[in-house]
N, C-alpha and C positions, 0 to 999 in steps of 0.2 A: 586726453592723457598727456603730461608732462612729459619731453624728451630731453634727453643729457648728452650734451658731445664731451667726452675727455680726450683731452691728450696730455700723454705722456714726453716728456723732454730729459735732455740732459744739460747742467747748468757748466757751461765751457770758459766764460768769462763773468766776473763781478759774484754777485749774491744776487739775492730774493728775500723778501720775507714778508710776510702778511699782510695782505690787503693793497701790497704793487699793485700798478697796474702793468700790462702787457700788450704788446702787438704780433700776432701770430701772422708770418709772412712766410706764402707759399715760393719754393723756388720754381720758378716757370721756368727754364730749359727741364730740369727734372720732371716735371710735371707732363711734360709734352713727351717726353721720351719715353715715361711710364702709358699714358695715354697711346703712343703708337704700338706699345708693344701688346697693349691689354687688348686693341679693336683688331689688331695682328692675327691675335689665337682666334677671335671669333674667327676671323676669315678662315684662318686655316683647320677650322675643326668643321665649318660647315663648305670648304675643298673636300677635305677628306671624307665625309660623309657622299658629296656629290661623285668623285671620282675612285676611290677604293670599295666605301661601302657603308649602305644610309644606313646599317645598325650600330655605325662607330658611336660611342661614346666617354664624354670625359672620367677620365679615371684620376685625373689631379692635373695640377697645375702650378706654373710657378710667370709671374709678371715681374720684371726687374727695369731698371733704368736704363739698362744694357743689353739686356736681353729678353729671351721669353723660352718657358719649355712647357709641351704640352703631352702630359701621358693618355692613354687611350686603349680603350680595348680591339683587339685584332687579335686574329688566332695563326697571321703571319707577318714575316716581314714587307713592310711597303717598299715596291720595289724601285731602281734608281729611277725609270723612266714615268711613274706615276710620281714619284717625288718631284721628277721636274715638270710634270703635268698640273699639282697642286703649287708649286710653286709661281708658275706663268697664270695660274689663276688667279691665285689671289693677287698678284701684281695687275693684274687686270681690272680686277675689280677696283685695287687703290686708284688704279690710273682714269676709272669710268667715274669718280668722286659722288658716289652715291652719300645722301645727308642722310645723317642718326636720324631717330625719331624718337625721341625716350618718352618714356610714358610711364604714370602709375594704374595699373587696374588688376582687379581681384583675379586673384589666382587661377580661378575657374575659367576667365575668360580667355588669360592669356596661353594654358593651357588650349582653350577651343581656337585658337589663333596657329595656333602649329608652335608656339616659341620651346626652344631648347632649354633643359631643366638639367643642372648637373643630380646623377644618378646617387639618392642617400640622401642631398641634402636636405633639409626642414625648411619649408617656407612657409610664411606670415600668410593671412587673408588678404592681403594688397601686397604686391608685390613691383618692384622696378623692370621694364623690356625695353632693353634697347636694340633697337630695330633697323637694321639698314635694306630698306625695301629689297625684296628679290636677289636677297643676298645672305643675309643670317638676322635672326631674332633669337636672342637670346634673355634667361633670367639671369641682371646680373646689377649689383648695386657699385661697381668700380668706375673709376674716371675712366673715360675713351674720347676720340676724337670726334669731332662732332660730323665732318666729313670722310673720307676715304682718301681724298686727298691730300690729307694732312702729315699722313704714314709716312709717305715719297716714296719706301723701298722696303721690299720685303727677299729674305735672305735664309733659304736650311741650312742648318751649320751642319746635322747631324740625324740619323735616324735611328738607333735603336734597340732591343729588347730588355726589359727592366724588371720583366717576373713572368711566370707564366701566363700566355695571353695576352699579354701589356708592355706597349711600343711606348716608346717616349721617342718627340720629335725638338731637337733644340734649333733655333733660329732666333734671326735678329729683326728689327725693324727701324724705319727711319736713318737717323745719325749714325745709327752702329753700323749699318753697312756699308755706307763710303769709307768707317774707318774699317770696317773689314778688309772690303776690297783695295783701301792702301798699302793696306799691310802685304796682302799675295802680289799688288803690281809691284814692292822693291823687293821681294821675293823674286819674280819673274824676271825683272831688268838684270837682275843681281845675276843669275843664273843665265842670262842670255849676256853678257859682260865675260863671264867664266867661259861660256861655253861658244865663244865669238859667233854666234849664232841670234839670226830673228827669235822673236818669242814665238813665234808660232811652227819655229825647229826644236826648241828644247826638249819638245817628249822625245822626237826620234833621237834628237845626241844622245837623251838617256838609255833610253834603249836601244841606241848602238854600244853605247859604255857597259849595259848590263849583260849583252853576248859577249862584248871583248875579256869581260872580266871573266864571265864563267869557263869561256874557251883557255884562260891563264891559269883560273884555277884547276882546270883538269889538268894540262899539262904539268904545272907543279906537283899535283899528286902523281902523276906516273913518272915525273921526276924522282921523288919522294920513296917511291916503290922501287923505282930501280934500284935505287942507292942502296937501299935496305938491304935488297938481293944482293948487291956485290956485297955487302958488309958480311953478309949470312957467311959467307966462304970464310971468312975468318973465325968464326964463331964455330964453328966446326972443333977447332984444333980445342975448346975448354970442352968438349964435351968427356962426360967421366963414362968409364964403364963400371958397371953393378952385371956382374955373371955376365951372359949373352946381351945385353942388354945397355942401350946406349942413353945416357940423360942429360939434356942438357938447358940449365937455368937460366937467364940472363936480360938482362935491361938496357934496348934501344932507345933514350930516350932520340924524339921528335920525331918521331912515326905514327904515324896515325891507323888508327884499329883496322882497316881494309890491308895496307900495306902489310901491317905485323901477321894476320891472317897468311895473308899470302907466303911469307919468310918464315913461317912458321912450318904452312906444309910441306916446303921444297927441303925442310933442313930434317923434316920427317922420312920424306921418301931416299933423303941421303943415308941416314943410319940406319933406314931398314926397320929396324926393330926398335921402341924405347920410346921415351917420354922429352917432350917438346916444350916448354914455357917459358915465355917470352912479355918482358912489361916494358910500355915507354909510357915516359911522361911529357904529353904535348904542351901542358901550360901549368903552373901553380893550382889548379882548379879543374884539371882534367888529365887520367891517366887511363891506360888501357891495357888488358892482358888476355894471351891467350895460353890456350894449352892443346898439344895436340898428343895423342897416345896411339901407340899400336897397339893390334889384337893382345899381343904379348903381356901389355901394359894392364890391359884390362882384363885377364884371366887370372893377375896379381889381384884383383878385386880393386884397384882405380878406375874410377868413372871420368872424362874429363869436366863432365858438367857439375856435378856436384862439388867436384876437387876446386875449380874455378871459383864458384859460389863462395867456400868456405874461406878461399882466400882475399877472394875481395872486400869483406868485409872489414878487413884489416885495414882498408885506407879508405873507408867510405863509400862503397860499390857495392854492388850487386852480377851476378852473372849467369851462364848455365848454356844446356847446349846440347851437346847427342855422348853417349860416353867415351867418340874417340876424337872427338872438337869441341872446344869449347869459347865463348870469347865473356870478358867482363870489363866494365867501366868504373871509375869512380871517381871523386874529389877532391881527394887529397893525395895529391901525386907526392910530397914529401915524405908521406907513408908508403911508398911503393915499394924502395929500397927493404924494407922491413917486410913487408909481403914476399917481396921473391926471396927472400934468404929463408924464409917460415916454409914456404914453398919447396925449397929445394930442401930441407931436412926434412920434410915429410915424405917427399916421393923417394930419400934413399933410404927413409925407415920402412917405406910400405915394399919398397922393390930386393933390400938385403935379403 
């Protein structure tokens, strides 16, 4: 039976027209890099079979110039230390330069041979194995190396979950991973330059920088809160009276929703009786309000959770809470000004 190879091209310079001739010319660094990354996933799919677990199988795949990804079935994440267990293996293997063996024979035999068969696919009565003894045999018609040796270097970029059951592992092989690892060594120099530090202190600067930082950010906040308190004393003097009953409206901005909380209840337990709401806007994109009520408030039939709710909606938020606290967040702190003013005519139409 007659066989047809096509290829397909695109015409980038000059013309063509019937019955040219042509020279189809393979690019060899291409070809080598696609070859490391395609004998790559053998390895790493029969690592993972050996080291995670021998019912793994291929669930897709992708081979690139660049790179390689291999999906797979598993009913959990691989975890770091068997990813570096499957990793130092198949680098093992590159480094033990075990030779292909490719071969044609009938399906049935390669089958009784033990070779790996991707799950679903259709194959012919004769089918391609390439075979790296004591190592991986697989069905598979693509270029690979003809050695182990040829790889140089194998690299997980990444590990995964991509649907239920199904891990996807991306890594690199050969050329791509020196340029990998170039790219993190001026990363590291760079960061040990910044941080006048060996490279082998950078984690701890970092993680001395990320305690100093958290330790500033608290202090800021109970800066932040205090501030608020002394402001609250002022805020006092707007507060309006309705009968027995004391109300008072009004917008901190740059206080953030724990603080206002707080400034809220001390400006409650000032007036005794009466209703509490209070809005800051921390950023263009974030705003926050609370509400606090006495018993008094809410025997008017005000809740503070629902009352909060219904206000937030006004600048993009949402809220709610117990009926005599309430807190609410939202997005559009340029609506806020508008909310508390809705706010404050509501609670002296519910409390007249």
């Amino acid at each position: 039976m007659a066989r047809f190879l096509f290829h397909f091209g695109r015409i980038e310079r000059g013309s063509l027209k019937l019955g040219d001739r042509v020279t189809a010319q393979i690019d060899i660094a291409c070809r080598r890099r696609a070859q490391a990354n395609h004998t790559a996933t053998h390895l790493l799919q029969a690592a993972l079979k050996q080291i995670v677990d021998d019912k793994i199988s291929q669930a897709g795949s992708l081979v690139a110039f660049d790179r390689l990804r291999f999906d797979f079935n598993c009913p959990r994440p691989v975890t770091p230390d068997e990813l570096q267990q499957i990793e130092t293996q198949v680098n093992t293997w590159i480094a033990e330069a075990h030779q292909a063996d490719v071969s044609l024979m009938p399906l049935t035999e390669a089958k009784a041979k033990g070779a790996t068969a991707m799950f679903g696919e259709k194959y012919g009565d004769e089918v391609r194995v390439i075979d790296f003894p004591s190592v991986s045999m697989e069905l598979c018609g693509g270029t690979h190396v003809s050695n182990t040796a040829e790889i140089g270097l194998f690299k997980i970029v990444s590990e995964t979950g991509v649907a239920a059951g199904i891990r996807r592992i991306e890594a690199i092989a050969g050329p791509s991973v020196l340029e990998y690892l170039n790219v993190r060594d001026r990363i590291v120099r760079d960061l040990s330059d910044r941080f006048k530090a060996n490279p082998e202190q950078v984690l701890d600067r970092v993680t001395s920088l990320q305690t100093e930082l958290k330790s500033t950010q608290k202090q800021l906040k109970q800066l932040k809160a205090e501030l608020a308190i002394a402001k609250s004393d002022a805020l006092l003097a707007e507060a309006q009276s309705i009968g027995d009953l004391k109300v008072l409206v009004a917008q901190l901005d740059g206080v953030d929703a724990d603080a206002l909380k707080v400034v809220a209840e001390r400006l409650l337990q000032k007036i005794s009786e009466g209703a509490i709401v209070l809005g800051s806007a921390v950023d263009p994109n974030k705003a926050s309000l609370v509400a606090a009520f006495s018993p008094a408030v809410n025997q008017k039939g005000l809740q503070a959770g629902k009352f909060i709710d219904a206000i937030a909606k006004l600048y993009g938020g949402k809220g709610g809470g117990r009926p005599n606290f309430a807190q609410a967040g939202g997005c559009e702190a340029s609506k806020l000004p508008d909310a508390i003013a809705t706010a404050r005519q509501q609670i002296e139409a519910s409390l007249a």
